[in-house]
ZAROFI-582121 format. One record per residue: x, y, z of N, C-alpha, C in turn; residue in one letter. Coordinates in steps of 0.001 Angstrom, whole numbers, plus 500000, padded with zeros to 6 digits. Layout:
<nubas>
XYZXYZXYZA/...
</nubas>
This chain:
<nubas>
621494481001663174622259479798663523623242480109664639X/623584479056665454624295479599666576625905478523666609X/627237479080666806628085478354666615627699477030667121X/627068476677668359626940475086668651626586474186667761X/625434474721666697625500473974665622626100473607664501X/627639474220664530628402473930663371629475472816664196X/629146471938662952630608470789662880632198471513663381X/632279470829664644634219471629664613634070472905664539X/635595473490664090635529474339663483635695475545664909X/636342475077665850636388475847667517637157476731667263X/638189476668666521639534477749667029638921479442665873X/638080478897664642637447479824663824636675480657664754X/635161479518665507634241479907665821634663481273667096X/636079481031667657636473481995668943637214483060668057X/637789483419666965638283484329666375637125484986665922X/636225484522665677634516485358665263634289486028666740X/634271485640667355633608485716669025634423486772669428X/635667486690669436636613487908670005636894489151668911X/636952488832668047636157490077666940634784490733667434X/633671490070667164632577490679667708633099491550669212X/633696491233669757633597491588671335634515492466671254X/636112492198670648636893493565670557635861494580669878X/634917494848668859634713496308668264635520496314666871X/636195495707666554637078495845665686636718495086664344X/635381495159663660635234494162662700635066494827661349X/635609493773660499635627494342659128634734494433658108X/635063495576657328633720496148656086632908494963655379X/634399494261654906634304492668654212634993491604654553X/634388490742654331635220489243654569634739488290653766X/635530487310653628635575486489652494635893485039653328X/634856484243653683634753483480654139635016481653652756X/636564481832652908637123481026651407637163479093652210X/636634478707651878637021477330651037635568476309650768X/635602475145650764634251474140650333633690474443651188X/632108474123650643631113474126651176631263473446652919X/631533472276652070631348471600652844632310471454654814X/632685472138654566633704472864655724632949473453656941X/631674474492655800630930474988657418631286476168656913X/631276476997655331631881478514655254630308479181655341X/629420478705654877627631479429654657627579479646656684X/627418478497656879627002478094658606627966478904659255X/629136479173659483629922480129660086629593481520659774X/629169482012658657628885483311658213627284483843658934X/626615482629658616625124483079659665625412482977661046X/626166482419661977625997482073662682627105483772663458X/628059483890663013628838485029663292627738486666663156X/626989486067661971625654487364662052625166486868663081X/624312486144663476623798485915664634624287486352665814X/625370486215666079626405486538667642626352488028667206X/626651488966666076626555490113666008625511490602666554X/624502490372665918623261491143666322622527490290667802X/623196489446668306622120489047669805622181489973670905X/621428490015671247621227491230672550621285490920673670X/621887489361673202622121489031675534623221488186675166X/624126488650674801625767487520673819625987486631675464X/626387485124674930627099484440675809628426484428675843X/629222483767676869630617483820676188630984483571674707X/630037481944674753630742481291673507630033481455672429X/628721482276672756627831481860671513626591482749671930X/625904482994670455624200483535670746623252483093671861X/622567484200672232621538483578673311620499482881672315X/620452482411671011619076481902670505617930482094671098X/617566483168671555616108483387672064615840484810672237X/616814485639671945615782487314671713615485487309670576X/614830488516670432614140488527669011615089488812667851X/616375489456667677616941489487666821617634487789666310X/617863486768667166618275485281666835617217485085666460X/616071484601666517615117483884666086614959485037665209X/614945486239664235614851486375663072615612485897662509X/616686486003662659618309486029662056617931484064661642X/617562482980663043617395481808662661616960481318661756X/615623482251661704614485482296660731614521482818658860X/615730483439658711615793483682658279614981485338657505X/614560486123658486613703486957658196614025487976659057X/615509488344659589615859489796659834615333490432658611X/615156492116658802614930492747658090616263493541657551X/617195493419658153618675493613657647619480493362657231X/619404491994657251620159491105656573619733490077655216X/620597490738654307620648490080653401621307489063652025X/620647488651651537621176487441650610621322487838649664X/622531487084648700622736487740647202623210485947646863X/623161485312646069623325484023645257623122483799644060X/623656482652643237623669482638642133621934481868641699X/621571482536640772620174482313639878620296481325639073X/619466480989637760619170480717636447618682481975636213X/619281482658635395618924484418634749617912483776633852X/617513482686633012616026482970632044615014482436633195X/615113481921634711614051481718635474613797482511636156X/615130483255637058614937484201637910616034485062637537X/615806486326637542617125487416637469617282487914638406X/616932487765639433617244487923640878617072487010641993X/618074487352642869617956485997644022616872485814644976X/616008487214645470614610487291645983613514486761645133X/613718486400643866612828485628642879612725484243643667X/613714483701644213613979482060644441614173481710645981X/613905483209647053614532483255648117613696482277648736X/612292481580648520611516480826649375612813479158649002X/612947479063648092613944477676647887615135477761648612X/615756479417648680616751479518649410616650479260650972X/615560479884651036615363479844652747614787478487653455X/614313477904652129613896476218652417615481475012653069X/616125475685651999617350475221651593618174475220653192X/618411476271653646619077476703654481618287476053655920X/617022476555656114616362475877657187616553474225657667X/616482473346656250616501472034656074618229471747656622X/618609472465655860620323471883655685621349472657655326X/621994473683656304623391474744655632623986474082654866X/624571473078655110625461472893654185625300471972652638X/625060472396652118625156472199650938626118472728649621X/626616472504648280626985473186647383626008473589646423X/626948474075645679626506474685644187625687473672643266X/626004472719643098625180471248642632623698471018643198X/624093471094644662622453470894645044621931471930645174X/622234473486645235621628474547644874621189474427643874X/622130474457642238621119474035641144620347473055640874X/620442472186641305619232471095641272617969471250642131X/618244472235643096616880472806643500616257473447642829X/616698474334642232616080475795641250615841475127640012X/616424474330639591616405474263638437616908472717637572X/615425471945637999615696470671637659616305470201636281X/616492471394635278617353470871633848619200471236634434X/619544471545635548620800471614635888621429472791635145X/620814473507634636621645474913633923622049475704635026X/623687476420634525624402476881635007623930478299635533X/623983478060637022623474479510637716624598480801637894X/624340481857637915625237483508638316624358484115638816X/625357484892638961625149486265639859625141487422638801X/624106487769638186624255488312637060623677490015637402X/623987491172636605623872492406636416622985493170637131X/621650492479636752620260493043637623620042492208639214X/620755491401639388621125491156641132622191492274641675X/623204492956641125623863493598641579623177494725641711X/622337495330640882621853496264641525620693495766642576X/620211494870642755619432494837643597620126494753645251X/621703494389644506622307494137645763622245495690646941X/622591496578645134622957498177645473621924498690646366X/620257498091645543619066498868646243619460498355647774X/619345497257647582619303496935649376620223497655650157X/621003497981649931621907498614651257621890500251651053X/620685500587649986620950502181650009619851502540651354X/619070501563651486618234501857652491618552501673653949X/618149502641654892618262502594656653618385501271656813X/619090500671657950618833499660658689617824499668659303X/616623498830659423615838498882660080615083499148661456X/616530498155662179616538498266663763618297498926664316X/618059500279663185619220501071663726621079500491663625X/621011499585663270622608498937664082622911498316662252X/623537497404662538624305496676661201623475496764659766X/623919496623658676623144495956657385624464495132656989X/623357493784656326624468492881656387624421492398654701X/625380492085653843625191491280652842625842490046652850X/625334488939652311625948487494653039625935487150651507X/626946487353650564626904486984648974627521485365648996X/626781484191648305626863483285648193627149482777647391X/628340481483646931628967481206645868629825482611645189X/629999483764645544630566484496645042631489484397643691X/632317483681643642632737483157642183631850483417641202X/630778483127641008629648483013640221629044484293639477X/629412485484640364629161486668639916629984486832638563X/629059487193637365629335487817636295630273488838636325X/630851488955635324632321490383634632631268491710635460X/629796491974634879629377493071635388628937493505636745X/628617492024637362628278491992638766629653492194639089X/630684491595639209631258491979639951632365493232639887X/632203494219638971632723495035638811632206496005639943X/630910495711639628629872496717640524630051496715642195X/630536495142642516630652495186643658631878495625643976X/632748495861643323634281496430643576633785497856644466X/633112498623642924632753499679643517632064499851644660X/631028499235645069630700499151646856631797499337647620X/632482497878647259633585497932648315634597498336648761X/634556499768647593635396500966647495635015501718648084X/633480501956648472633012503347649137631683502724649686X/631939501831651059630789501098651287629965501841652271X/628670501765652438627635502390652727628075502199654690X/627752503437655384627455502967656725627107502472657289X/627733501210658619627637500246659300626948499351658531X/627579499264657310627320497905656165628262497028656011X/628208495915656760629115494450655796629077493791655105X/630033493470654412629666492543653505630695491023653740X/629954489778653878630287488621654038630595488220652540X/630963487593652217631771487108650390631635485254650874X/631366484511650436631469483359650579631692482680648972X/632957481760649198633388481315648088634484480132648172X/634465479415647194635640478085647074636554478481646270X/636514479563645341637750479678644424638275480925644656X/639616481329644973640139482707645045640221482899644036X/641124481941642919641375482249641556640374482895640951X/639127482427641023638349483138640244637443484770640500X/637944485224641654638194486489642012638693487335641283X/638032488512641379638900489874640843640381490085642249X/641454490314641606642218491021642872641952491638643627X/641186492857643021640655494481643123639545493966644188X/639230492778644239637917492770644884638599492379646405X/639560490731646130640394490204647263641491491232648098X/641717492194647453642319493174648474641633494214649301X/639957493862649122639416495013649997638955493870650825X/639063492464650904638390491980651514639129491463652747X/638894491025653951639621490169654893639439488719654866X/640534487854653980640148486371654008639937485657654953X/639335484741655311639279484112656160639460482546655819X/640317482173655697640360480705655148639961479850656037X/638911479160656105638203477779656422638737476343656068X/639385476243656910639893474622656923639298473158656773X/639808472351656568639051471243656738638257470930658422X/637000470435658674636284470200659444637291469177660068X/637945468722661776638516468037662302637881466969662621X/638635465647662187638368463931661985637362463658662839X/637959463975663990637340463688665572635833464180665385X/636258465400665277634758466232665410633416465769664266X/633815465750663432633528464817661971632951463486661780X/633589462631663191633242461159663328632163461815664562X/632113462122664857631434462693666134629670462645665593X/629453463472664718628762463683663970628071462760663218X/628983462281662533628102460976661891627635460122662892X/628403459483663877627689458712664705626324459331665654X/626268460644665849625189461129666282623859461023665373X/624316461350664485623332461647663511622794460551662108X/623930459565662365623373458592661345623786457330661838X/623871457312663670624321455828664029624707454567662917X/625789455702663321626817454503662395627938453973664054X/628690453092663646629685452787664646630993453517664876X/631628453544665872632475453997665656633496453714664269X/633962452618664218634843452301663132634358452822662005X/632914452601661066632579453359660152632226454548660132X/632256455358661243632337456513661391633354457533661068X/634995456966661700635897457152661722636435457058660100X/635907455677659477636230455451658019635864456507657078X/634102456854657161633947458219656611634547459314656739X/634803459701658071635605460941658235636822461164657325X/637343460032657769638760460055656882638740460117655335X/637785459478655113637764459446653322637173460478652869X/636207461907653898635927462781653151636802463934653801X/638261463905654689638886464499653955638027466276655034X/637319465715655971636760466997656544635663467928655843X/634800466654654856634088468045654122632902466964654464X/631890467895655221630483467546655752629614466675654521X/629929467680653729629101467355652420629416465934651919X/630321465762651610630926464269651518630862463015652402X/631225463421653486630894462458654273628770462052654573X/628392463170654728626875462906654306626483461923653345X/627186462166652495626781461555650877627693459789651234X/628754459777651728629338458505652019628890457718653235X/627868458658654298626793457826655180626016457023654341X/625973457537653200624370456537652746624977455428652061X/626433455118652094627019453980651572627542453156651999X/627614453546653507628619453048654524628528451306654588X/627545450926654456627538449455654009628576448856653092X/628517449365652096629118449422651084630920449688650971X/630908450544652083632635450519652118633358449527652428X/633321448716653135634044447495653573633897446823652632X/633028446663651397632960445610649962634034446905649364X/633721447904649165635128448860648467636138448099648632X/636862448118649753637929448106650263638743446136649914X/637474445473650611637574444114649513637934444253648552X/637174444981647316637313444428646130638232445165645453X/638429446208646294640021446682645737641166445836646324X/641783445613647323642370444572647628642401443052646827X/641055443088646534641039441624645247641555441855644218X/641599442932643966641602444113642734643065443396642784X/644356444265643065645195444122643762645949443068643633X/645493442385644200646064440808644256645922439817643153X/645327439895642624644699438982641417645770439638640096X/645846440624640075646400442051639013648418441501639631X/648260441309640614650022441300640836650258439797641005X/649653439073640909650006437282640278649577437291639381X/649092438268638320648785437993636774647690436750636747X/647356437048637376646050435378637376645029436052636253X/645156435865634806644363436388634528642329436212634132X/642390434746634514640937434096635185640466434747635927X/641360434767637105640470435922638331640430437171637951X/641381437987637458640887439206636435639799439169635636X/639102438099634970638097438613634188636969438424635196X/637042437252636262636054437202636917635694438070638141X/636717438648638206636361440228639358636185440908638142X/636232441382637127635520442297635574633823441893635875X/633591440749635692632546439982636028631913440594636656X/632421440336637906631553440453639082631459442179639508X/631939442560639271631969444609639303631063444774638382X/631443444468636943630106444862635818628819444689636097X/628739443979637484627383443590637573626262444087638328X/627291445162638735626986446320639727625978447528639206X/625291448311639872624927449365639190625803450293638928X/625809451781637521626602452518637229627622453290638852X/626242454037639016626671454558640150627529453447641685X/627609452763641907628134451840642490629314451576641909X/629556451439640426631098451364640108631811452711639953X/630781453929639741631859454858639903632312454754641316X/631430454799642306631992455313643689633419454061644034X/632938452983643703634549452329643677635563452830642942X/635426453165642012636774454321640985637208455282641876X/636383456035643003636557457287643396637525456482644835X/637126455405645101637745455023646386638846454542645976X/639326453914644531640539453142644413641538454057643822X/640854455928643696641683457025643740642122457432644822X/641247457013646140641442457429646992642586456708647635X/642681455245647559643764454383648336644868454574647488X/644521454672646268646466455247645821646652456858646151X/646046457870646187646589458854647327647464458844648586X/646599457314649245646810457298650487648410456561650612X/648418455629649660650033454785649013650757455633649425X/650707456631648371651655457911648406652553458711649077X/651273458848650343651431459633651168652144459032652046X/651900457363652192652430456621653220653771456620652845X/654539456634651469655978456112651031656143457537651437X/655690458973651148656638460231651163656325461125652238X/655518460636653475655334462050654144654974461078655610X/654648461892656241654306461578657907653062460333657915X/652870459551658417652215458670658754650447459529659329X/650556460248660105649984461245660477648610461694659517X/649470462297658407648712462736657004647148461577656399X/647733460592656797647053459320656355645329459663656714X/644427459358655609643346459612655636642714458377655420X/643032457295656448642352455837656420641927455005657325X/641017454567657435640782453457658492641785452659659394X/641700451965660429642729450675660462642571449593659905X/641659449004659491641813448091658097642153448344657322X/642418449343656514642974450130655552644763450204655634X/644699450697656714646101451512657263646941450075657646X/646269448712657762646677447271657916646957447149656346X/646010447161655430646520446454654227647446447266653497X/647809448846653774649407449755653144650159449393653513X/649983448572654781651584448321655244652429447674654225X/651661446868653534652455445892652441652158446278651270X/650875446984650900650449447651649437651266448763649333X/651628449455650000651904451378649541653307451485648897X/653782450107649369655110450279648691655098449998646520X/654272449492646317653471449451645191653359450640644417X/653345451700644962652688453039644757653797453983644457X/654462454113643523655682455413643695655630456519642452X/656238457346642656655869458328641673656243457707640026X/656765456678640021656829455734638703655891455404638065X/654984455015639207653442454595637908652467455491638957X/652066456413639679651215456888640399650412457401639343X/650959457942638158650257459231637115649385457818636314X/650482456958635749649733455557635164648244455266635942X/648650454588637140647219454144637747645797455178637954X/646515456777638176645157457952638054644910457826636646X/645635458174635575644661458133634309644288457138634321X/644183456114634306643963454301633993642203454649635228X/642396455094636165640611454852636536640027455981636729X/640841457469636224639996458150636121639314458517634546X/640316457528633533639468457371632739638594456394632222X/638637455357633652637451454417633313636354455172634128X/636432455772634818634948456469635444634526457584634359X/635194458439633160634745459275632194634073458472631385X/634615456796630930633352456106629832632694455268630569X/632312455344631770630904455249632542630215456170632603X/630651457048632656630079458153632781629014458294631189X/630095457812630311629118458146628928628889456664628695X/628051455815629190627257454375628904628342453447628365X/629554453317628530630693452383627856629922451257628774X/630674449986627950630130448864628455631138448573629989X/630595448279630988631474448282631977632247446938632501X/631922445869631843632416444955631244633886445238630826X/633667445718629746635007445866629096635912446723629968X/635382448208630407635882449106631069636694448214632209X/636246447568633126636969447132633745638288445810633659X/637651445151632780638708444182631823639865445220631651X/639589446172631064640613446995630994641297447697631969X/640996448126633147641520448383634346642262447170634681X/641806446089634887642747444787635146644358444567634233X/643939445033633301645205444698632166646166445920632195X/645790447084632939646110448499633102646769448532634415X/646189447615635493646716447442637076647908446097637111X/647536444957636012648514444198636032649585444727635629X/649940445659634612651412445933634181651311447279635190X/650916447932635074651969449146636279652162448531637882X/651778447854638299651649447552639711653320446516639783X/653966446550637995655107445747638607656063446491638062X/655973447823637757656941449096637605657376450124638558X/656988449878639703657081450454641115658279451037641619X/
</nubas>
């Protein structure tokens, strides 16, 4: 992969670039935050600039033979370690044709759609005991074409008490001109012992601009709903992907929360049952993703009463109707209105009638919305 193809992400992609070029690069690195950011796609793509044999300023030549393996996924040096199903596969070369499917089709992805590839009952994948040593076999052997061996460990979190003990020890006494890449969303769930041999690299959110950029290339959308996605996912590829295929659908969000809203703060309680009505009538999935957006516009309240204008992760239709909503929103009932729909999206989640569920959001939005 070559930096041009990652979302954003410029001021990273030149700290990779001037590393490679100073000489100065490290044993390990730990390429930390969501998927959806661009942490997998930055890690291949930084192997790539390593090993090209005609480097540009900014980026791989994609065309000697070490890029088009490396593209291909079929250097002979570089390798993969990820989380399994241990009763399907106990190792990650068991599943590497799904992996390498995976990756070819689409870097960015998470842990969710990794397991739902491997493993259509959704059981919980690791990095379990007999991958670590396979991790071990792989790097006891020569590099092939003389120069780097690479390990690119994926989801890292995921590694088991014994896997990752084992990898401590590597990374205590690691093999010659061997790296190891760490890719992961949770530090917490790190050993220390492991995060102090490593060099973090924290991965930021993907930039708005660059983000709207994207969607409109790639899923001609307009500017304005372009811009709307960006903002509501917040810089994570993955999300906004998943909120392209709804984009129709957002401008009825944003309605029917606003109806929401209004109906709930004149106590009209007719039009409360008949927006209950008319939501229940929706499919499941369609009323969660409105729960997830009417978490999202009281975030945005929030932010508007206590912090920089700036911060704001909203449309201008949006950023039109806070002017007069956000004051609504204060740390008085903020905790009220999150439990109130994040626990109407938990009994959707388990077949509650959604009928009622939302009747009840109405009677839940009429009294806090006048405790402000």
């Amino acid at each position: 992969m070559q930096f041009s193809k990652i979302v954003g992400q410029n001021e990273l992609k030149q700290h990779l670039i001037q590393e490679v070029n100073g000489g100065k690069i490290s044993h390990a690195k730990l390429f930390l935050g969501k998927e959806g950011y661009g942490t997998l796609p930055l890690a291949l793509a930084f192997v790539q600039y390593l090993f090209c044999k005609n480097k540009q300023e900014h980026d791989s030549c994609g065309t000697c033979d070490s890029c088009l393996k490396i593209s291909d996924l079929q250097h002979p040096d570089v390798h993969f370690s990820y989380p399994t199903v241990l009763s399907e596969a106990k190792t990650s070369k068991e599943v590497f044709s799904f992996w390498r499917k995976q990756i070819l089709e689409n870097p960015y992805f998470d842990l969710n759609e990794w397991t739902n590839t491997i493993d259509p009952k959704g059981r919980k994948p690791v990095i379990g005991s007999e991958e670590s040593l396979e991790i071990i076999k792989s790097l006891s052997l020569k590099a092939y074409e003389g120069g780097y061996k690479i390990m690119i460990i994926w989801a890292v979190e995921e590694m088991n008490t014994v896997s990752a003990n084992k990898l401590l020890k590597i990374l205590e006494e690691p093999p010659a001109k061997t790296i190891f890449l760490l890719i992961g969303t949770s530090q917490e769930r790190l050993l220390q012992t492991i995060l102090s041999r490593t060099q973090i690299l924290r991965i930021p959110r993907i930039e708005t601009d660059e983000l709207s950029r994207f969607l409109r290339e790639n899923y001609q959308l307009s500017m304005s709903n372009a811009d709307s996605i960006a903002l509501r996912a917040e810089g994570n590829l993955i999300e906004a992907r998943e909120f392209s295929h709804e984009s129709a659908q957002m401008a009825d969000d944003r309605e029917m929360f606003i109806e929401l809203m209004r109906v709930c703060y004149k106590k009209d309680v007719i039009q409360m049952l008949d927006w209950s009505e008319k939501i229940g009538g929706e499919t499941r999935e369609r009323q969660k993703n409105f729960l997830q957006y009417c978490l999202h516009m009281f975030r945005q309240s929030l932010l508007k009463n206590y912090t920089e204008e700036v911060l704001l992760r909203v449309s201008k239709e949006e950023a039109d109707f806070l002017k007069n909503f956000a004051r609504f929103i204060t740390g008085n009932n903020i905790i009220s209105f999150n439990d109130t729909f994040n626990n109407a999206h938990y009994y959707l989640e388990r077949n509650g009638n959604p009928k009622l569920i939302f009747t009840n959001v109405c009677f839940n939005v009429m009294r806090y919305i006048h405790v402000a």
